[in-house]
C-alpha positions as CSV (number, residue, x, y, z in Angstrom):
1,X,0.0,0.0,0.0
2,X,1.4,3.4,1.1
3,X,5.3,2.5,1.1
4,X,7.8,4.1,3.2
5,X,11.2,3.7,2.8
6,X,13.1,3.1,5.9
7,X,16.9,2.2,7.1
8,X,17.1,-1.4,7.5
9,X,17.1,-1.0,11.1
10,X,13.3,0.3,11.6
11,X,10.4,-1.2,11.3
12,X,8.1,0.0,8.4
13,X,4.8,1.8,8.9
14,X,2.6,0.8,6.0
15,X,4.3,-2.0,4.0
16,X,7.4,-3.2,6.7
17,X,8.3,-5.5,4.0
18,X,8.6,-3.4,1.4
19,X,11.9,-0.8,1.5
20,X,11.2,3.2,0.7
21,X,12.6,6.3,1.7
22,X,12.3,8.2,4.7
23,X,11.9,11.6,4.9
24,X,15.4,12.9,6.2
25,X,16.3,15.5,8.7
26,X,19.3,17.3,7.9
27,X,22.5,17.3,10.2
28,X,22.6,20.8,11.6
29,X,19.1,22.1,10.7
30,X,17.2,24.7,12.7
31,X,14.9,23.8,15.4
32,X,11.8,24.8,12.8
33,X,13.1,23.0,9.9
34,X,13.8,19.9,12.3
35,X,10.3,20.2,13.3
36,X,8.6,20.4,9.8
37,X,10.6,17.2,9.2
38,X,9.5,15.4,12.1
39,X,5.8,16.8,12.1
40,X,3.2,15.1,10.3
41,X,3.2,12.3,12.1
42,X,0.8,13.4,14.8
43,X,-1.7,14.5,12.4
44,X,-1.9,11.3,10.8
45,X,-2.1,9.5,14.4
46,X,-4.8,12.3,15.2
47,X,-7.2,10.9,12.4
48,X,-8.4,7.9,14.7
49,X,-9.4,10.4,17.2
50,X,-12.1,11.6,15.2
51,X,-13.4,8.8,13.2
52,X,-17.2,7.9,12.6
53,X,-17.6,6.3,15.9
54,X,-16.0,9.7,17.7
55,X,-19.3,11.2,16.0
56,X,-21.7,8.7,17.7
57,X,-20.7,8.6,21.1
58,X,-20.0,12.9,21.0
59,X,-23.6,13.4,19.9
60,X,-25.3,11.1,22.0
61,X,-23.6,12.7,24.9
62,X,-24.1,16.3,24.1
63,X,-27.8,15.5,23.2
64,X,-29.0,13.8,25.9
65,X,-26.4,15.2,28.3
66,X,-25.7,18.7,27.6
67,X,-22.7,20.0,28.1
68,X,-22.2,17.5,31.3
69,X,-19.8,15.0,29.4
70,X,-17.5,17.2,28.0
71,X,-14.9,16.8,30.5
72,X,-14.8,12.8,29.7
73,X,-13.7,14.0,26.5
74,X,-11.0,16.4,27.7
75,X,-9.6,13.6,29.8
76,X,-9.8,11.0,27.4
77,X,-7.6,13.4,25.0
78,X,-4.8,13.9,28.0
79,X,-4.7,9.9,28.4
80,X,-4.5,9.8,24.3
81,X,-1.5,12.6,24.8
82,X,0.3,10.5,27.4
83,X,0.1,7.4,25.7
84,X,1.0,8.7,22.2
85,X,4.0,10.2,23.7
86,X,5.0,6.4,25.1
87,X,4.9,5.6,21.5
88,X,7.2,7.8,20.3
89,X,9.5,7.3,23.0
90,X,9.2,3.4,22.2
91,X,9.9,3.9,18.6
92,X,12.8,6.1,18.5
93,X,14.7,4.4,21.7
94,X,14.0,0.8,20.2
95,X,13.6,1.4,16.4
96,X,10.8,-0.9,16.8
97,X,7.2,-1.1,17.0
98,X,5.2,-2.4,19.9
99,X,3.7,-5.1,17.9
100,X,7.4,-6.4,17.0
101,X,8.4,-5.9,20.7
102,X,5.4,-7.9,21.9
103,X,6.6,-10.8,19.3
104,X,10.3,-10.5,20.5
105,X,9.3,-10.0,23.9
106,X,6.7,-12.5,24.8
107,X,5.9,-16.1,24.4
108,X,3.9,-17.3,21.8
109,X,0.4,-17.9,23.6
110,X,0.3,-14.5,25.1
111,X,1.4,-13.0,22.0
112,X,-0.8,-14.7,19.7
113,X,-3.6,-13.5,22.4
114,X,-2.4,-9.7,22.3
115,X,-2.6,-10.2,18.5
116,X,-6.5,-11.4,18.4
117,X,-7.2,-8.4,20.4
118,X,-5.7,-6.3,18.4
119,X,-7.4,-7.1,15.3
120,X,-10.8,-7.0,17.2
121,X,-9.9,-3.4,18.0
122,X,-8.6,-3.1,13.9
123,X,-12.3,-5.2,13.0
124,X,-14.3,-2.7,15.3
125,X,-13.1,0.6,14.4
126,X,-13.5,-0.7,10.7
127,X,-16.9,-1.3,11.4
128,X,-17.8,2.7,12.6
129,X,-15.9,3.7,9.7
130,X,-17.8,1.1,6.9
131,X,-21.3,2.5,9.0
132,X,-19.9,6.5,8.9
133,X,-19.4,6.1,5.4
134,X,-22.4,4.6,4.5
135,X,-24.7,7.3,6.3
136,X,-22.7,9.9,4.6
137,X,-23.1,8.7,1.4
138,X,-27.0,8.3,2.6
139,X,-27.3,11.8,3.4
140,X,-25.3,13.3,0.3
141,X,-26.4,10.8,-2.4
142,X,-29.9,9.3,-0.9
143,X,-28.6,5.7,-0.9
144,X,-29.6,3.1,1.0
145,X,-27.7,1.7,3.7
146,X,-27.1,-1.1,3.2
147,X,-25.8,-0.1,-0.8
148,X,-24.0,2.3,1.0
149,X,-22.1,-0.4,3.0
150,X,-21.9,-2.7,0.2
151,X,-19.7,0.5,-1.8
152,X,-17.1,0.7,1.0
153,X,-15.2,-2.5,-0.5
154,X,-14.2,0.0,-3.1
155,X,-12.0,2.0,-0.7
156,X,-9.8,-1.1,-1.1
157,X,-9.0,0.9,-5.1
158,X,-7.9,3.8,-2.7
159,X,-5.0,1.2,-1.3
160,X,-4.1,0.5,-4.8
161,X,-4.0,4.0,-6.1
162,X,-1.9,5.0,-3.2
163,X,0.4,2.3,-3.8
164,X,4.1,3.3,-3.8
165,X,3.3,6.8,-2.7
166,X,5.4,8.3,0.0
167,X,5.3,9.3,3.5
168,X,4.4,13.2,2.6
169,X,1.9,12.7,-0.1
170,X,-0.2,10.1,2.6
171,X,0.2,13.3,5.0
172,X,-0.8,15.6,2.5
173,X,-4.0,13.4,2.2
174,X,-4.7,13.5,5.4
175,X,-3.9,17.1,6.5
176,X,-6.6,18.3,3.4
177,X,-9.3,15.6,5.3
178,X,-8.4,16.8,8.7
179,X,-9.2,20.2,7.5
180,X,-12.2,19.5,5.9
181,X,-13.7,18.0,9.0
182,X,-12.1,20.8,11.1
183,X,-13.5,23.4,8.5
184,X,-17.3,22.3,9.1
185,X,-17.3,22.3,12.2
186,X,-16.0,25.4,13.1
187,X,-18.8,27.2,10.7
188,X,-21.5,24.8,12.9
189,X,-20.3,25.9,16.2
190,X,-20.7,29.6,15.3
191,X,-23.7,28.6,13.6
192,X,-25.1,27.0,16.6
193,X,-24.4,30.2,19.2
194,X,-23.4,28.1,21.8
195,X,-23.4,29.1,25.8
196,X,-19.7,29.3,26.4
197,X,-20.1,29.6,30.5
198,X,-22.1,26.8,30.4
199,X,-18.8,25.0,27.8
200,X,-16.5,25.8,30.4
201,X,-18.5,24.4,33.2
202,X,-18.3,20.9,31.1
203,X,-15.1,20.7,31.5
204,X,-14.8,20.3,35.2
205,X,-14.9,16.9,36.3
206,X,-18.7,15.8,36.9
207,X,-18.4,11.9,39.3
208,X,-22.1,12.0,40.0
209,X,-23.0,11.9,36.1
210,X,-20.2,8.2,36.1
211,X,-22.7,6.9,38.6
212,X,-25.9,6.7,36.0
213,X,-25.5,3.6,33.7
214,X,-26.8,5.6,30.6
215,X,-23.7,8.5,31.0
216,X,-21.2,5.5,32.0
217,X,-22.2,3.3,29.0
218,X,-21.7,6.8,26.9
219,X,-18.2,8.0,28.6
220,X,-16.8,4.4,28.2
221,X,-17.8,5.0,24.2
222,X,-16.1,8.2,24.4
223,X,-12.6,6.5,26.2
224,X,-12.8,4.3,23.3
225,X,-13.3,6.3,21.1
226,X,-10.7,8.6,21.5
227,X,-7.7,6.1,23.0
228,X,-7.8,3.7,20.1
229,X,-5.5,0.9,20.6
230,X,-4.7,0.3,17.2
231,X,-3.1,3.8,17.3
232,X,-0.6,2.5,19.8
233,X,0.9,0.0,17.2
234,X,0.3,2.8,14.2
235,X,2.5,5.4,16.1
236,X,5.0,3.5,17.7
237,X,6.0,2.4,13.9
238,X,5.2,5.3,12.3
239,X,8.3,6.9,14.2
240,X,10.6,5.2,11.8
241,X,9.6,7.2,8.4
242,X,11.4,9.7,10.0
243,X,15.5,9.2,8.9
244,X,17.1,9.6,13.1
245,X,21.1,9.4,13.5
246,X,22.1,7.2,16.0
247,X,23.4,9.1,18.6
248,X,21.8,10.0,21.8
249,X,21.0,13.6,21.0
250,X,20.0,13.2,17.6
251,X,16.8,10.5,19.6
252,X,16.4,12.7,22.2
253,X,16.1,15.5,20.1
254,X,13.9,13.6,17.9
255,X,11.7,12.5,20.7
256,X,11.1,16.1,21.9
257,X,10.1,17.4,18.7
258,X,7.6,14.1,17.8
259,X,6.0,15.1,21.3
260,X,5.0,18.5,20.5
261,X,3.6,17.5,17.0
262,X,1.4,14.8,18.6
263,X,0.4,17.2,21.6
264,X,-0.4,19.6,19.0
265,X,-2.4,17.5,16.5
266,X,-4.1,15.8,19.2
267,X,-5.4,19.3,20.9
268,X,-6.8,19.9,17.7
269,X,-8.6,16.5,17.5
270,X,-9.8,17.1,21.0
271,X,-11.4,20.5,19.8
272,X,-13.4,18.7,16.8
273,X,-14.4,16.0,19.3
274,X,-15.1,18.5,22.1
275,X,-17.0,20.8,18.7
276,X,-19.3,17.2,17.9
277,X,-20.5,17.5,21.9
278,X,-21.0,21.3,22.0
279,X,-22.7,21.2,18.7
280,X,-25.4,18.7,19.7
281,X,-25.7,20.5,22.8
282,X,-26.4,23.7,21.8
283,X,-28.4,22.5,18.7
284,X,-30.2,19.9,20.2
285,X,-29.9,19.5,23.5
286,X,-30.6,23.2,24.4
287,X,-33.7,23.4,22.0
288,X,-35.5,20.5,23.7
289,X,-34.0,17.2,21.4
290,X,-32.4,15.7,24.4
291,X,-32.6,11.9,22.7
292,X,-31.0,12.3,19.5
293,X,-28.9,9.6,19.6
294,X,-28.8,9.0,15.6
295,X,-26.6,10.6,13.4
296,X,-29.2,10.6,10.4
297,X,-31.9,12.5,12.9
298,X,-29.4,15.0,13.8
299,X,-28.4,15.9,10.2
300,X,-32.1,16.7,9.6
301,X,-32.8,18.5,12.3
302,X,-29.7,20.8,11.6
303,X,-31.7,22.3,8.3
304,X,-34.3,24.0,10.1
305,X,-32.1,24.7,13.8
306,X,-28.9,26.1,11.9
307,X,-29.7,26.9,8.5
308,X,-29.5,24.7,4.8
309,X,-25.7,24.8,4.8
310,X,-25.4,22.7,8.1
311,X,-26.5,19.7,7.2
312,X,-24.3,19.4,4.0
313,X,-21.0,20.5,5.7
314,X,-22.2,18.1,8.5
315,X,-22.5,15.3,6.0
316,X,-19.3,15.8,3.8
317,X,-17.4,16.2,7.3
318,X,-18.8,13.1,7.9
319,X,-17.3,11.3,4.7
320,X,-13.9,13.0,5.3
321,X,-14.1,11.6,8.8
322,X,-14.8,8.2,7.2
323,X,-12.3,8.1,4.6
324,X,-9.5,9.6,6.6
325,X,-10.0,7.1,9.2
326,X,-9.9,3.9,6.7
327,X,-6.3,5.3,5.5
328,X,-4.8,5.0,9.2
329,X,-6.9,1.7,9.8
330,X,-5.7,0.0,6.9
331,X,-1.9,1.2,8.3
332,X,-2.4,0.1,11.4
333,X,-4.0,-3.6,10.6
334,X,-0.6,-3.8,8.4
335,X,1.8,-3.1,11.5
336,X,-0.2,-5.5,13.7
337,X,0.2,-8.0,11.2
338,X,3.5,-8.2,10.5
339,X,4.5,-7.5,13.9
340,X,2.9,-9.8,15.6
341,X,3.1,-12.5,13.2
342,X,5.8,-11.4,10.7
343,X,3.4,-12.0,8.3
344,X,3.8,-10.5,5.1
345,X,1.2,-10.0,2.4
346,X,0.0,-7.3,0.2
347,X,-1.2,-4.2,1.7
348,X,-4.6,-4.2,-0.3
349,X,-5.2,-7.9,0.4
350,X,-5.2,-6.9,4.0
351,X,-7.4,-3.9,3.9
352,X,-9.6,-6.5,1.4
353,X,-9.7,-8.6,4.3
354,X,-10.4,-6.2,7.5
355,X,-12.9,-4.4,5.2
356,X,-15.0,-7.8,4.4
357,X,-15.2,-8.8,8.1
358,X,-15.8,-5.2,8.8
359,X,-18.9,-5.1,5.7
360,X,-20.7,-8.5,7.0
361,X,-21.2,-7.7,11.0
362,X,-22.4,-3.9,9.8
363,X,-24.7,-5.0,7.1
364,X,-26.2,-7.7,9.0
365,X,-26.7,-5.1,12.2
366,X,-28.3,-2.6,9.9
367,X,-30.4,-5.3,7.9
368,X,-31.6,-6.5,11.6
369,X,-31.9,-3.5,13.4
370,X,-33.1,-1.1,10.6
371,X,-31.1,2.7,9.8
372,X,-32.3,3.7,13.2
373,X,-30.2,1.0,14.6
374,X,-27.1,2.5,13.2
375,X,-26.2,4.9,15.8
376,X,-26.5,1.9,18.8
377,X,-23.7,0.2,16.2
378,X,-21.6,2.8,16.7
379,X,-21.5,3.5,20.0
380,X,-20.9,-0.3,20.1
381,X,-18.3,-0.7,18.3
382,X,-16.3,2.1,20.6
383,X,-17.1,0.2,23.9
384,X,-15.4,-2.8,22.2
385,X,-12.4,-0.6,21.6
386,X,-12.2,0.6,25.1
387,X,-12.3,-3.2,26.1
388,X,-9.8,-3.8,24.1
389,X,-7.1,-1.0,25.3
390,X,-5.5,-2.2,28.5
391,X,-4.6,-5.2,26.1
392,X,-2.1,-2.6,24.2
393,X,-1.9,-0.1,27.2
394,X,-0.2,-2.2,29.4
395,X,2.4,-3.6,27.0
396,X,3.5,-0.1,25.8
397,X,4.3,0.2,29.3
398,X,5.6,-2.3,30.5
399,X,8.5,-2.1,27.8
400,X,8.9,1.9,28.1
401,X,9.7,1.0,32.0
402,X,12.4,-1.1,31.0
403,X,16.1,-0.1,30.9
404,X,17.2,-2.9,29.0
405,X,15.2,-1.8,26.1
406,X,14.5,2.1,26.7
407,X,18.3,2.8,28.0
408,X,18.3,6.5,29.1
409,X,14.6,7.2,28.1
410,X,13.8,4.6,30.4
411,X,10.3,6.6,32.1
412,X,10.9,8.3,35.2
413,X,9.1,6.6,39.1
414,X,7.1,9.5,38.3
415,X,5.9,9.4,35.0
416,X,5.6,5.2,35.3
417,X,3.2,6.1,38.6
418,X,1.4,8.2,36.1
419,X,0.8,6.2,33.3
420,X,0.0,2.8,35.4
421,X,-2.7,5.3,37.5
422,X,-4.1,5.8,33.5
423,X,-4.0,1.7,32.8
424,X,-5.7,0.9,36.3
425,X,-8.2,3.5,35.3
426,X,-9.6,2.2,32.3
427,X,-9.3,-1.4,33.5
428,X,-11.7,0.4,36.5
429,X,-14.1,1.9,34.4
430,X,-14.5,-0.8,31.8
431,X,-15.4,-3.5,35.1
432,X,-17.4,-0.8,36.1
433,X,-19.4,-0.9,33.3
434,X,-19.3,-4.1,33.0
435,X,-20.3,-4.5,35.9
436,X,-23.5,-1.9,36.0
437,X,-24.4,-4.2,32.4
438,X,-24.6,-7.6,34.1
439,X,-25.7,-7.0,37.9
């Protein structure tokens, strides 16, 4: 698929088994020039953070809600930050992946089980993006669902046009998709007049709203919506596109530079996820709507609360969302792969694969449960993902607290009593909710 070309010592983002050329970073250059070189990376990390199923679970909590959840999604975002910066750190001190160091590091049963989960995760997050497709083709083009399901297989022809393309034109893709979605948005929010006292009140930490099954069930969607642990593996090899001498400063430099593009991509994908929630909110929630928990209702009622522009940047957002998300998906289920396994097959025969077993459990769902079912999917599909994270959380780790592989960017006590406060907390709230399901 998209092929980088890395030295023979890192492990491959998009085709590992396939050699390209990284994008170098001159000896010497200024601290800007470093840092165009190095960013990009974050931005194509950020895409999963505001996939189709980011859509779901941020309407459904600022509809029925309010304003009341937005602080789940500001701390999801710092957990995302934290953990993307473990990636980098893993990547650059290791030159390897955490797939590759679960493989090396492991034995085989536990391994092999790491690896299922990780394609559930992959299989899941495939599934929001085949359903957020399909509804925006619904809304722009008046297809059926289940058509529009069936016409996702064709974004296995955007893996073969892409093929042999290089790290900066994939970016390029994904900055103008980004934008798109960040674009519409911002003319909704000012379209919607929100009540920004009551915005800022969200944002402070709400423990009575955890205790109602309905908000839990919701803020769980939200965790996994916005930690994805296929992200974990996509970043950690995504590091190596970038050309990084071998010599202390040259990482450590590299390291500090990856973190601020990440920190900065990802506070922009917190403020279109945080935009979703305000938007329904102040659109629906605000006006009365407080159980619009479809993303097909609230495109209609946006016409007559916002205006006739609304709905259509709403839906084309919508497909950018979708199609930006199967580009990092189809990256990611290529690094578990051949990590894991170091299993090598064609990049559009995988994305073939995850987007057949992603088409079957959607269409059936829709089939069963009928377009208004779509929605439930979704929100679905992200509480699977959150299930699935301490599975890659714990891992990532694990190894970046080790001094045998990190060396000198071994994590501090501190920041190792920080991240495994993070792991113990979603391994709490997913038994909570667990929990709150079955008794």
């Amino acid at each position: 698929m998209f092929k980088y070309r890395l030295p023979k010592t890192a492990t491959a983002p998009f085709c590992p088994s396939q050699i390209h050329s990284t994008v170098a970073v001159p000896p010497g250059a200024s601290t800007w020039l470093r840092f165009k070189r190095y960013s990009g990376i974050g931005l194509l990390i950020s895409v999963g953070y505001m996939d189709p199923g980011n859509w779901a679970t941020d309407l459904e909590a600022g509809s029925t809600f309010g304003y009341g959840l937005l602080f789940v999604v500001l701390l999801s975002s710092l957990v995302a930050m934290v953990l993307q910066t473990l990636c980098v750190r893993l990547g650059v001190a290791t030159g390897k992946d955490l797939a590759a160091c679960c493989r090396e590091r492991f034995p085989p049963a536990l391994n092999s089980a790491l690896w299922l989960a990780a394609e559930v995760a992959i299989i899941a997050c495939d599934i929001a993006e085949v359903l957020g497709t399909a509804l925006a083709l619904k809304l722009l083009l008046g297809l059926p669902l289940g058509i529009g399901i069936l016409l996702t297989a064709l974004d296995t022809v955007i893996v073969l046009v892409l093929q042999g393309k290089g790290v900066l034109t994939v970016e390029a893709i994904v900055t103008g998709l980004v934008g798109t979605i960040a674009a519409a948005f911002f003319i909704e929010i000012l379209l919607s007049q929100p009540v920004w006292g009551d915005v800022v009140k969200g944002l402070v930490p709400d423990a009575q709203l955890l205790l109602n099954h309905e908000s839990m069930f919701i803020a769980i969607g939200i965790l996994g919506a916005t930690v994805m642990p296929h992200n974990l593996y996509l970043h950690s090899s995504a590091v190596g596109t970038r050309t990084i001498a071998h010599t202390d400063s040259a990482k450590s430099d590299a390291i500090m530079l990856m973190n601020a593009d990440v920190l900065l991509s990802l506070t922009l994908a917190f403020f279109i996820n945080a935009a979703i929630l305000v938007l329904a909110s102040s659109a629906f929630h605000m006006s009365g709507f407080t159980n619009i928990t479809d993303i097909g209702d609230a495109h209609t009622l946006l016409k007559p609360l916002l205006g006739t522009a609304a709905p259509i940047l709403f839906a084309l957002a919508l497909l950018a969302s979708g199609q930006s998300s199967t580009l990092t998906g189809t990256i990611a289920g290529q690094v578990i792969l051949e990590g894991f396994l170091d299993l090598h097959i064609p990049c559009w025969q995988r994305r073939l694969i995850t987007r057949t077993l992603a088409i079957i459990p959607a269409w059936i769902g829709v089939m069963m449960l009928g377009d208004g079912g779509l929605s439930q999917l979704l929100v679905l599909s992200q509480i699977i993902l959150s299930m699935q994270l301490p599975f890659a959380v714990v891992p990532l780790i694990l190894f970046c607290s080790n001094r045998e592989m990190m060396q000198q960017w071994k994590l501090s006590c501190l920041m190792q009593i920080v991240c495994w406060g993070i792991a113990a907390s979603i391994i709490l709230a997913n038994g909570i909710l667990l929990y709150q399901t079955f008794f």
